[in-house]
C-alpha positions as CSV (number, residue, x, y, z in Angstrom):
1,X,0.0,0.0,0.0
2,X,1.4,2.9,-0.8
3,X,2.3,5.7,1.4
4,X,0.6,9.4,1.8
5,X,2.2,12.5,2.6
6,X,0.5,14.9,4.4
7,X,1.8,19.1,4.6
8,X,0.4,20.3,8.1
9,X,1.1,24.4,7.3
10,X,0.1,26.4,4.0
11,X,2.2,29.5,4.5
12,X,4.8,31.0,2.5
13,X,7.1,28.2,3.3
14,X,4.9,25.8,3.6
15,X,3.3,26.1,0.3
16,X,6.8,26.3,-1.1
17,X,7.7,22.6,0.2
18,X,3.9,21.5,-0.3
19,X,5.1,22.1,-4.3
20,X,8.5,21.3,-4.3
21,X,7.2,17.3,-2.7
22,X,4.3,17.2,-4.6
23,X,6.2,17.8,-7.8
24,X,8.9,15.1,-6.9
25,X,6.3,12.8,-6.2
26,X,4.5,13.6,-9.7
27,X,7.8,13.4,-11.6
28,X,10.7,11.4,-9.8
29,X,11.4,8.0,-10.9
30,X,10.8,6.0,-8.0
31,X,9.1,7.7,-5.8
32,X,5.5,6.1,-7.8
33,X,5.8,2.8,-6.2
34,X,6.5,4.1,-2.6
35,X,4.0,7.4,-2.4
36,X,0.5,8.2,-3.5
37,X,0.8,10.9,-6.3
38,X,-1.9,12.9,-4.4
39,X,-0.5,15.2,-1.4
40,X,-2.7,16.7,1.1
41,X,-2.2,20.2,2.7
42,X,-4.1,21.5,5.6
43,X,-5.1,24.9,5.6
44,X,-6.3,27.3,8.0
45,X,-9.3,28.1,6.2
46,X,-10.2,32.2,5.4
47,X,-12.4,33.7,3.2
48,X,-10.6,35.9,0.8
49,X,-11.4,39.5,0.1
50,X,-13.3,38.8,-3.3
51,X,-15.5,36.2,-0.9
52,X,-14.0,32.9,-1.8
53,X,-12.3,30.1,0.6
54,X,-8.7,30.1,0.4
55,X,-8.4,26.3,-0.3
56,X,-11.2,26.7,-3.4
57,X,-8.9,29.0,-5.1
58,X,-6.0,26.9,-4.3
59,X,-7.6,23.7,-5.7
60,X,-9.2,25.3,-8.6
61,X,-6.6,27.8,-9.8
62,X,-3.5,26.0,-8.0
63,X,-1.9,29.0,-6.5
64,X,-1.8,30.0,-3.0
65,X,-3.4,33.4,-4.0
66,X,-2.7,35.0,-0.3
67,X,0.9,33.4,1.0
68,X,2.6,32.1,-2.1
69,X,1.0,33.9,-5.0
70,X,3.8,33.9,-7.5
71,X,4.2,30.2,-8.1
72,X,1.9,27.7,-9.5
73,X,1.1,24.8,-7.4
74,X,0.9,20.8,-8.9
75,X,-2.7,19.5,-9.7
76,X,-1.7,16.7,-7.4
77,X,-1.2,19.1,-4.5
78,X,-4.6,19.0,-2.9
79,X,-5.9,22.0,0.1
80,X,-7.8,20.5,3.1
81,X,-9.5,22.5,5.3
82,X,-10.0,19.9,7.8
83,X,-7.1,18.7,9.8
84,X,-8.4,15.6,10.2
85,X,-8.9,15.0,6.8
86,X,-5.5,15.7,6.4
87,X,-4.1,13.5,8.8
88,X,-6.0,10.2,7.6
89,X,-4.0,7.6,6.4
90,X,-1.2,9.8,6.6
91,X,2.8,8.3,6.6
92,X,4.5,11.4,6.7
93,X,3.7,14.6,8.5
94,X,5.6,18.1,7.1
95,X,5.1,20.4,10.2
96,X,5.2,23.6,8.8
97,X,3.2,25.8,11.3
98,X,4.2,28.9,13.0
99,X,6.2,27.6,15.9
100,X,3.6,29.0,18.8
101,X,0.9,26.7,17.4
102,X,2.7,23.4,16.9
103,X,1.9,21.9,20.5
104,X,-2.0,22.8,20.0
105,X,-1.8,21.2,16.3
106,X,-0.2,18.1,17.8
107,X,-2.4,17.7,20.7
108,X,-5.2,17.7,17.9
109,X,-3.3,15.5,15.7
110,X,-2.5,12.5,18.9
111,X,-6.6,12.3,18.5
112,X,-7.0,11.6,15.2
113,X,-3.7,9.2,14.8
114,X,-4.6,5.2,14.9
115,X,-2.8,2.7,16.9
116,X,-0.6,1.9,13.7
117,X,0.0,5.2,12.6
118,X,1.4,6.1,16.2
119,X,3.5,3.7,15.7
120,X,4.9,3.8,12.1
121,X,4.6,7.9,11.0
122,X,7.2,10.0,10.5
123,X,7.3,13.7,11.7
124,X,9.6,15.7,9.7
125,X,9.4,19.5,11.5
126,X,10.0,22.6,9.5
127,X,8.7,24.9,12.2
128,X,11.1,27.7,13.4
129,X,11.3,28.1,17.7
130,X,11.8,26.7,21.1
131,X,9.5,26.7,24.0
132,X,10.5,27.2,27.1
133,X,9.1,25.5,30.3
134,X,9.8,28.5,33.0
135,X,9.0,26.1,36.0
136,X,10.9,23.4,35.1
137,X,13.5,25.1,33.4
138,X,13.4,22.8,30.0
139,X,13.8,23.6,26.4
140,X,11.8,21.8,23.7
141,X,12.7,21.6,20.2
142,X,9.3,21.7,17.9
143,X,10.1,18.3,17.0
144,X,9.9,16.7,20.6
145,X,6.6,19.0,21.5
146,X,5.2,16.5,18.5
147,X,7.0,13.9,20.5
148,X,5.3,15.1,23.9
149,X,1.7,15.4,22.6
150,X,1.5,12.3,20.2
151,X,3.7,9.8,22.2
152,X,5.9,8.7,18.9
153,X,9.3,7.7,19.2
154,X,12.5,9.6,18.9
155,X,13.9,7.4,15.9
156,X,10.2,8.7,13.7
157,X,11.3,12.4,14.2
158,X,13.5,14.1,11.6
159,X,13.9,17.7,11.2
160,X,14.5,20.5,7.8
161,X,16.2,23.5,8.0
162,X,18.7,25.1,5.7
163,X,19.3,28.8,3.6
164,X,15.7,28.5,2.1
165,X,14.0,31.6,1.3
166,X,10.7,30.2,0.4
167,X,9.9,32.6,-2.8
168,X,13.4,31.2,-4.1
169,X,13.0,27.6,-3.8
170,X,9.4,28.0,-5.3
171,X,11.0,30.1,-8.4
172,X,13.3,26.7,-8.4
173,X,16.2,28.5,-7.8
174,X,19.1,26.3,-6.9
175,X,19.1,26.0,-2.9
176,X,20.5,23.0,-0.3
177,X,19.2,22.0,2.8
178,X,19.7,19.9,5.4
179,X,17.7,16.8,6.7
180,X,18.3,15.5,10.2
181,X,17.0,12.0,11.9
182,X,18.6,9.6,14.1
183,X,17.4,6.6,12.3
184,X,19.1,6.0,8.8
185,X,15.8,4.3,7.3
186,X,14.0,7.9,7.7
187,X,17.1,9.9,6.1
188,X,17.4,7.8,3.3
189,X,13.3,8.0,3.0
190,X,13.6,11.8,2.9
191,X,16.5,12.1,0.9
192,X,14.9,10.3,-1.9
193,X,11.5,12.8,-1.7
194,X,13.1,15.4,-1.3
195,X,16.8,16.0,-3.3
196,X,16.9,17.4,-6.8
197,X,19.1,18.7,-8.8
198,X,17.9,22.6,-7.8
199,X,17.4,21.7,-3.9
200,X,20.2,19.7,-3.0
201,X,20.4,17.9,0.7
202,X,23.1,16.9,2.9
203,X,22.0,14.7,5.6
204,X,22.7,14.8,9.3
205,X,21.9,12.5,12.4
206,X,21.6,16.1,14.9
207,X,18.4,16.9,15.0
208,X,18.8,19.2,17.9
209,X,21.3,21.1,15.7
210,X,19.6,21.2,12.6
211,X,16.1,22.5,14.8
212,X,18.6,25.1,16.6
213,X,19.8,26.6,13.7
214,X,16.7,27.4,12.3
215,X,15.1,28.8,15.4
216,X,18.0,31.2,16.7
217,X,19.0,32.2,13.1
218,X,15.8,34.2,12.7
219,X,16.6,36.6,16.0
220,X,19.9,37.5,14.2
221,X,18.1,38.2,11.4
222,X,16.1,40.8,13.0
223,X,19.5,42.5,14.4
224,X,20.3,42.3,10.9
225,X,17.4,43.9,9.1
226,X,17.0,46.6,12.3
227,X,21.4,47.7,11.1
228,X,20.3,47.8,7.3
229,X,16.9,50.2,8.4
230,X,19.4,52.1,10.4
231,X,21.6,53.0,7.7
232,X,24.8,51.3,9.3
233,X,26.6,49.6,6.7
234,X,27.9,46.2,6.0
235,X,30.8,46.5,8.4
236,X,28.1,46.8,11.5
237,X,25.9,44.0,9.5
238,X,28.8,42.3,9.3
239,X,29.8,42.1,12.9
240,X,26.2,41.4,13.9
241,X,26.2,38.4,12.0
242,X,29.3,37.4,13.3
243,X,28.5,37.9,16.7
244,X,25.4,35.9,16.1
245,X,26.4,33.0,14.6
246,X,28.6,32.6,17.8
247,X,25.6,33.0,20.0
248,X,23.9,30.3,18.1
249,X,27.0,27.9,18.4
250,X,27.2,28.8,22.1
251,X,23.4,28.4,23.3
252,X,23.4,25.2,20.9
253,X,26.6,23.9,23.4
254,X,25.5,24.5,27.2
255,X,24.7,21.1,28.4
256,X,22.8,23.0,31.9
257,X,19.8,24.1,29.1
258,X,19.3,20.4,28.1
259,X,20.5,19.9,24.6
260,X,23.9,19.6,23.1
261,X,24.5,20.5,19.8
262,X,27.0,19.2,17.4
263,X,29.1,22.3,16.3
264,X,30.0,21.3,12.3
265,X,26.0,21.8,12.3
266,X,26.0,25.5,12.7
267,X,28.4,25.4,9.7
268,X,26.1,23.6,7.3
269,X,23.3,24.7,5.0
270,X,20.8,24.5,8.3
271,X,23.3,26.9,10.5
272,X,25.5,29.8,9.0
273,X,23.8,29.1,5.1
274,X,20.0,29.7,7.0
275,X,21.8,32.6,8.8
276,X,23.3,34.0,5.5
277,X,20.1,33.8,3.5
278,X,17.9,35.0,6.0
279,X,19.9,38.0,7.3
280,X,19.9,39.3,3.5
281,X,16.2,38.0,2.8
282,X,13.1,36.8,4.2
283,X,10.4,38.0,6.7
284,X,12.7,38.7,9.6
285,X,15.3,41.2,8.6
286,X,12.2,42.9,6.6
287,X,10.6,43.5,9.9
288,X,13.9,44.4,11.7
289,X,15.1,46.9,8.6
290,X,10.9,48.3,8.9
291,X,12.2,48.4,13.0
292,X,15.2,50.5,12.1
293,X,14.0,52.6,9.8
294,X,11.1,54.2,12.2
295,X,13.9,54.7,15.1
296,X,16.0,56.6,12.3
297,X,12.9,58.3,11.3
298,X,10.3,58.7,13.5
299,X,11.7,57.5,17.3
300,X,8.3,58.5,19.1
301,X,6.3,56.1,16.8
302,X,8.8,53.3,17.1
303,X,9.0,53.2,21.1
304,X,5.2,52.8,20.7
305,X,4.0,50.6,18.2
306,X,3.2,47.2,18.8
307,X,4.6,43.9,17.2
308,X,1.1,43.0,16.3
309,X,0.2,45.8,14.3
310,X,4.0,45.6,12.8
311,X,3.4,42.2,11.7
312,X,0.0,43.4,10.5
313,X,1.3,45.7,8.4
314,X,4.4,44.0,7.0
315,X,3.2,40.9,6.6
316,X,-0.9,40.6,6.0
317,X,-1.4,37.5,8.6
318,X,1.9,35.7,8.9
319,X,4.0,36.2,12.2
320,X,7.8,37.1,12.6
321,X,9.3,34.2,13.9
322,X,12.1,36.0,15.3
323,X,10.5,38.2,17.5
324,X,8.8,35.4,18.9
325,X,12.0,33.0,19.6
326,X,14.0,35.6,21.1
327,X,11.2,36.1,23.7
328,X,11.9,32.6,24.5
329,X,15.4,32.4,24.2
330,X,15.1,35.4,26.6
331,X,13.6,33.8,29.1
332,X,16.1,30.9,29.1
333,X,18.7,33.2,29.5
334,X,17.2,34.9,32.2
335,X,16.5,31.4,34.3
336,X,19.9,30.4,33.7
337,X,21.6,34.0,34.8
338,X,23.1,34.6,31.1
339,X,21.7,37.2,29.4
340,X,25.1,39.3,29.2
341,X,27.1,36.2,27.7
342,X,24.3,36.7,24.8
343,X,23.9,40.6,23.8
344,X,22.6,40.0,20.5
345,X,20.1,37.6,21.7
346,X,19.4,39.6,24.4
347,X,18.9,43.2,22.4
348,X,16.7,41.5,20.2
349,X,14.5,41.0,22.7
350,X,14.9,43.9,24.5
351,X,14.4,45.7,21.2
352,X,11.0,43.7,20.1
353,X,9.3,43.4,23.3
354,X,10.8,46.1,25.5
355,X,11.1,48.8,22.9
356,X,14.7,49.2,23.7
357,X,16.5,52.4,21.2
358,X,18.8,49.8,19.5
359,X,21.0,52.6,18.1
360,X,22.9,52.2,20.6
361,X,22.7,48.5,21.8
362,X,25.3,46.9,19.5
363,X,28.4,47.9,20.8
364,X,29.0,44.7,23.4
């Protein structure tokens, strides 16, 4: 019987892998006898502003008209609006939500799971942040909150993460990613579906790496976009980044926060190649340069306004990742007494949620 895959997300980056898998599983030699050709996507239904349901347009007209609207979609890629109808019979799981809402999607998803499927489905997470237990002091990766609310085992988890813009890998510009899982079945199961000749994977057995990078890359990105809206030049962008990366290495090392990291993963594709891409491009550094730009122009209006209505404005409905990590990276730091051995992480923070002037919080 062959096996379905199921995309759990339908945002920009979401819809970008939705069509890069459904594609391979149209087209790739192979993957016939092993997948079903048709790929469900669950979508948090909306009604669109010219009155129709998002997942009509995107199964009549094959184009995710309000997150990925310049790329067609495969006939075979097919919109759900009901999780559960998503979910059935599914093999493989792409988690591709915003990170804040992957525990309440998995606690829905352990209902609707059989016995078998428990025991036999794969997770592969795309979703970007931590959580942060404040009373017990313990970090969970987005692939073991699926672990906590579904009950699978470590060895069915596998995680994505690598310097993909999600407007470039759609255009099928040439991109590479990285693919972690401790069990060697599941890599080789995911390398087939997903590799190409335009999105190239290199496989890795640290998933707490690989998750890591592509949480904490997105608060640099931020710094990043808030130096460019500031008008400070590559040199300062430059030593941001820097300064970042080696945040990310060192959070991704402290054994006292519960995870261990291997360090050659913060130099692939899913560590300083994520960091690259996204403090040039992407969501983040847009809302950090829009951050920047109203404390060059305007200060009064940028102590005040709110991340809501900033993400509101910039970004019609999807969130900033960034802002959202470095709240809880934050409030690891702060349990753990180490917010001055991160000042990046930590201005970040103070900049999004504390409406720090970060004109002058760079020089650490």
């Amino acid at each position: 019987m062959k096996k379905k895959i199921a995309v759990i997300g339908s945002g920009n980056f979401g819809s970008a892998v939705a069509r890069h898998v459904s594609r391979n599983v149209a087209q790739k030699k192979g993957l016939q006898n092993v997948w079903r050709k048709q790929v469900d996507m669950w979508v948090m239904e909306e009604t669109l502003t010219d009155g129709r349901k998002l997942t009509e347009v995107i199964n009549s007209d094959h184009v995710n008209v309000k997150y990925l609207p310049t790329a067609s979609l495969p006939q075979n890629l097919v919109a759900k609006p009901e999780l559960a109808d998503a979910v059935k019979d599914a093999s493989l799981l792409i988690m591709v939500p915003p990170h804040q809402f992957v525990r309440g999607i998995s606690r829905q998803i352990a209902q609707m799971l059989t016995p078998k499927q428990k025991k036999e489905i794969i997770c592969l997470s795309l979703a970007k942040g931590i959580e942060f237990d404040k009373k017990k002091k313990v970090i969970r990766r987005m692939s073991q909150v699926f672990q906590d609310e579904t009950g699978v085992k470590a060895a069915q988890l596998a995680a994505l993460s690598g310097a993909n813009i999600a407007n470039e890998v759609a255009a099928d510009m040439y991109a590479d990613t990285t693919i972690s899982a401790l069990s060697a079945t599941v890599r080789k199961e995911l390398f087939g579906l997903f590799n190409t000749d335009n999105f190239v994977v290199e496989l890795s057995t640290d998933v707490t790496g690989v998750e890591l990078g592509g949480a904490l890359k997105n608060i640099i990105a931020i710094a990043a976009g808030v130096i460019d809206g500031l008008g400070y030049g590559n040199n300062t962008k430059a030593a941001v980044i820097r300064a970042g990366l080696i945040e990310m290495m060192k959070f991704g090392s402290f054994k006292k926060l519960g995870h261990v990291a291997q360090k050659e993963t913060f130099l692939s594709s899913a560590g300083v190649g994520d960091l690259i891409t996204t403090c040039f491009g992407g969501r983040n550094r847009m809302f950090g340069e829009q951050l920047g730009k109203m404390w060059k122009d305007n200060p009064a209006a940028a102590h005040t306004v709110s991340l809501e209505q900033l993400e509101a404005d910039l970004l019609h409905g999807q969130k900033v990742q960034g802002a959202h990590t470095a709240e809880e990276v934050y409030a690891v730091l702060k349990a753990f007494g180490l917010t001055k051995a991160f000042p990046v992480f930590t201005s970040v923070y103070e900049i999004c949620h504390k409406r720090k002037d970060p004109r002058t919080l760079y020089r650490h």
